[in-house]
N, C-alpha and C positions, 0 to 999 in steps of 0.2 A: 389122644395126644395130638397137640398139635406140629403139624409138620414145621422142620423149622427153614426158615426164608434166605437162601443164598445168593448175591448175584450172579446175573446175569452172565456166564463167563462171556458168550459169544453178541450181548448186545452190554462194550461196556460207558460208561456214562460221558456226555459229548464234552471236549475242551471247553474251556472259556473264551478260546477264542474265535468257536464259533457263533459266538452272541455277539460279535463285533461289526458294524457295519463300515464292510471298505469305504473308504473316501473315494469319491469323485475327481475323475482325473479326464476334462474334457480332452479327446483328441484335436480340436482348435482352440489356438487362443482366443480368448477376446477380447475383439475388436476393439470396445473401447477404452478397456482396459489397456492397450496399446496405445492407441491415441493418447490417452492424457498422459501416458507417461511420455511421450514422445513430446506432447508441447510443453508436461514440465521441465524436462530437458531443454528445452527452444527457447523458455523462458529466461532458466537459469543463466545458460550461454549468452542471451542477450543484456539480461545483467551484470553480467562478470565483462563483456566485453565493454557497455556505457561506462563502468566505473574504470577501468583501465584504460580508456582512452578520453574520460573524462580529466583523472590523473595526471596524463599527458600533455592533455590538453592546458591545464591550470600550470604544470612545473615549463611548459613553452612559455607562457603566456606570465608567467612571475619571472623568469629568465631574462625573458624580453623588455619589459618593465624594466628592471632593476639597470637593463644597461643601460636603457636612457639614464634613469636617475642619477646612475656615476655620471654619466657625462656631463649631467646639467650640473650636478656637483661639481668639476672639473673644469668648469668656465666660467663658477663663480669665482671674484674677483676680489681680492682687498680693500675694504672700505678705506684704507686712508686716504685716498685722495679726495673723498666725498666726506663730511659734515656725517654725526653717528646721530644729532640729536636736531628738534626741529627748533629752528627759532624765527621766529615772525619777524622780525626785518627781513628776512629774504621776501616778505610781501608785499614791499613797499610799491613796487613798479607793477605788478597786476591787477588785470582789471578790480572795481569792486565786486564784481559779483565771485570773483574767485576768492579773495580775500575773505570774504565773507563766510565761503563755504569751508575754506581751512581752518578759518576759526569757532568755525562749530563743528569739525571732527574730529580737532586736533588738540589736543593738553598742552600748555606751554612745556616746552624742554622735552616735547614728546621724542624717545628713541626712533631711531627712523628703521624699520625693518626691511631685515635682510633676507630672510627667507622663512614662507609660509607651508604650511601642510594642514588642508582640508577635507571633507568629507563633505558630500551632497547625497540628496536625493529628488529623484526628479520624474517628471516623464519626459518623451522624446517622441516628436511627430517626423514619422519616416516618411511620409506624401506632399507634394505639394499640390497635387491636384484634390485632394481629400485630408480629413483628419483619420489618423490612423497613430493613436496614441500608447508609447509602449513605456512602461518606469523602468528606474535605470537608479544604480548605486554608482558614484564615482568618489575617487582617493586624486587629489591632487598635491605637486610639490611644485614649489613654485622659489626662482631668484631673482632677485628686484636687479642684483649690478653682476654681472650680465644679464639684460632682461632674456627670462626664459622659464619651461612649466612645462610640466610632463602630468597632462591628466589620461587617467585609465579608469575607463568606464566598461560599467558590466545591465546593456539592455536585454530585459526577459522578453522573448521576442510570441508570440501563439504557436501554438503546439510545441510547447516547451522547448523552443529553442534560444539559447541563450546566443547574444552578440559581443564580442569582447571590443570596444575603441582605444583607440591611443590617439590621442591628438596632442601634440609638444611642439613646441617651438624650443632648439637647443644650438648654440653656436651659431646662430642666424640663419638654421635651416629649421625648418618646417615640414610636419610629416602627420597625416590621416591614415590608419590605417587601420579597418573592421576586421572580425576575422569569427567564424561559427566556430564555438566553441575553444576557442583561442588555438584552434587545429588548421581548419582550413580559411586560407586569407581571401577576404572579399574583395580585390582589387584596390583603393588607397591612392593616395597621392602621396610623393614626397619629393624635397630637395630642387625645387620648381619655383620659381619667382613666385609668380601667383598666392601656393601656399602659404609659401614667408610668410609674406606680405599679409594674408589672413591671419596668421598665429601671431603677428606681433600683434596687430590691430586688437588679437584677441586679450592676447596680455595685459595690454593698455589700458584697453576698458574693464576688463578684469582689475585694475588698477583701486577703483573704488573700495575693495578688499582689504589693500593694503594702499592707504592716500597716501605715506609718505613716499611713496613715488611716484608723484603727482605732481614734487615740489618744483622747484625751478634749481634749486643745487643738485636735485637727483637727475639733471638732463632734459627738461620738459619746460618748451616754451610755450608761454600763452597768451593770446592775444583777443581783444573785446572783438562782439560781436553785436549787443548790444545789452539793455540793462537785466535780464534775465540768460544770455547764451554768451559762450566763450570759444575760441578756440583752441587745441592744443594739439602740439607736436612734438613727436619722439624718432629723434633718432638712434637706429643701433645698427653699426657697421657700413654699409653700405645702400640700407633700405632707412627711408625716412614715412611716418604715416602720420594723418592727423583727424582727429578726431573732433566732432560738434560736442559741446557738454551744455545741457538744460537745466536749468537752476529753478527748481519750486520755492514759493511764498518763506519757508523755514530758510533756506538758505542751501537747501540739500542738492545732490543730484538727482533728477526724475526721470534723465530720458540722454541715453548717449545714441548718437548715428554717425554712421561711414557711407562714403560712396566709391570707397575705393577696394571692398571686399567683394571676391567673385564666392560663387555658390556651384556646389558641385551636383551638377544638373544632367544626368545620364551619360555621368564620366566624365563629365566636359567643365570645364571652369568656366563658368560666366558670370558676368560680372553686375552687380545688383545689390540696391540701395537697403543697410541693415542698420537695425536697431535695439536699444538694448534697453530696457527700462526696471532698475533697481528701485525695491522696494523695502518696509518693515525693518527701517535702519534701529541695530542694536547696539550699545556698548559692550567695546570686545577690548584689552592692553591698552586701553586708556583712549580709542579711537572710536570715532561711532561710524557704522558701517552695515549695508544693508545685509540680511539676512536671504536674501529670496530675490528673483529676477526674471524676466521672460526675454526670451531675444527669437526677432523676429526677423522674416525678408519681406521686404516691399516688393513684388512683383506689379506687373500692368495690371492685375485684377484684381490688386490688393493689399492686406495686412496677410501675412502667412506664419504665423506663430510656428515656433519648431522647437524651440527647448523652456519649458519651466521647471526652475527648481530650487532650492531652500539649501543650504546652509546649515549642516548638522553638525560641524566643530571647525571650532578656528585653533591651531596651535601657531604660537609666533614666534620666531627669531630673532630677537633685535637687544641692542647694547643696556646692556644692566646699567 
């Protein structure tokens, strides 16, 4: 007979949990498994903090803006004492060559504008001992009566730092002011003869943009210089400036210059011969007007190029 097979009382059969192997529970962490969590954390934080004082930076820097713009808005004036539309008798007593050039920007009965708002793109030379060329967006508004213009410009500067500018002329003051990241302000001009005295010049010439305030009922007198160049002056308030205007073979403007604008030369206003030369004229509300422009300073060693730029939209203001 066969014996039969009982188990084991005193060996009985092992758990299943002893087929299990413990996990691994280093007594150090590691290292760099610490490190990277550590710089994703460093990253993070420095993320969160660019975007938050990026934010800042932009709700300053739109703030800021906007109050000029009230203001410029704020000192525009009623057209009724000025003429809303152009009429060519008022050309009868300027030279030919200005005559000439009204009537090839100009539409008979053209409305005369009152206030402009533009778009550029550009680059922007920060050196004047070297080129050192940065692009730059700008939004400009502009008031022909009271003359005046609030451009805000944004240069992308190397190593991703952006530059925020404002340069306006408003109420007959005048004001430059840079600033990194529209946070921290880069030192500036304002409220200083000097300035004025640049920002109107600037507007002036800027004038090409919108020629009916160029006319002679908009304020602006002009006088020969001889069969290709003119001269012209503007007064507003208490500051008077006058401008060379160059008349190419079409009858256009090629080439405006001042000798009464200073340049802001290691914080210092000095004062130095500029130039502006408008190019690639397009029909824009009935006026033909250059699209693109370089403006330069003459210095003792030269032509020193410092802004070129184009013209990405013209919107206009003027009498229906």
């Amino acid at each position: 007979m066969t014996p039969e097979l009982t188990p084991d009382q005193d060996n009985p059969p092992p758990a299943l949990s002893a087929f299990i192997v413990p996990s691994y529970a280093p007594t150090r962490p590691n290292k760099l498994l610490t490190v990277l969590k550590w710089a994703k954390f460093i990253v993070f934080t420095v993320i969160a903090v660019a975007l938050v004082l990026g934010l800042l930076g932009h709700s300053r820097w739109a703030w800021d803006t906007h109050r000029r713009v009230q203001a410029l808005e704020a000192t525009t004036q009623p057209a009724k004492a000025r003429p809303e539309r152009y009429d060519d008798a008022e050309l009868a007593t300027l030279p030919p060559v200005v005559r000439r050039y009204f009537s090839k920007v100009l539409n008979p009965n053209q409305p005369i504008v009152r206030r402009l708002y533009l778009e550029q793109t550009g680059t922007f030379n920060r050196s004047f001992q070297s080129a050192h060329w940065e692009s730059f967006t700008a939004r400009q508004r502009v008031s022909t009566n009271r003359p005046g213009f609030v451009w805000d410009a944004s240069i992308s500067m190397s190593h991703g730092i952006t530059v925020r500018v404002v340069d306006a002329y408003v109420a007959g003051v005048g004001s430059l002011q840079p600033s990194m990241f529209g946070l921290i302000d880069l030192g500036g001009n304002h409220g200083t003869v000097d300035i004025a005295r640049g920002e109107l010049i600037r507007f002036f010439t800027e004038a090409v943009w919108y020629p009916t305030a160029l006319l002679p009922s908009q304020g602006v007198q002009w006088s020969p210089v001889d069969d290709h160049t003119a001269r012209a002056t503007l007064t507003d308030g208490p500051l008077s400036v006058a401008l060379t205007f160059t008349f190419d073979a079409d009858g256009l403007v090629e080439r405006i210059t001042s000798t009464e604008r200073s340049a802001l030369v290691d914080g210092v206003m000095v004062p130095m011969p500029w130039e502006v030369r408008p190019s690639n004229y397009q029909m824009h509300s009935g006026m033909l007007v250059p699209q693109a422009a370089e403006v330069t300073w003459i210095t003792a060693t030269g032509r020193v190029p410092y802004w070129r730029g184009k013209i990405e939209k013209f919107d206009y203001d003027m009498p229906r």
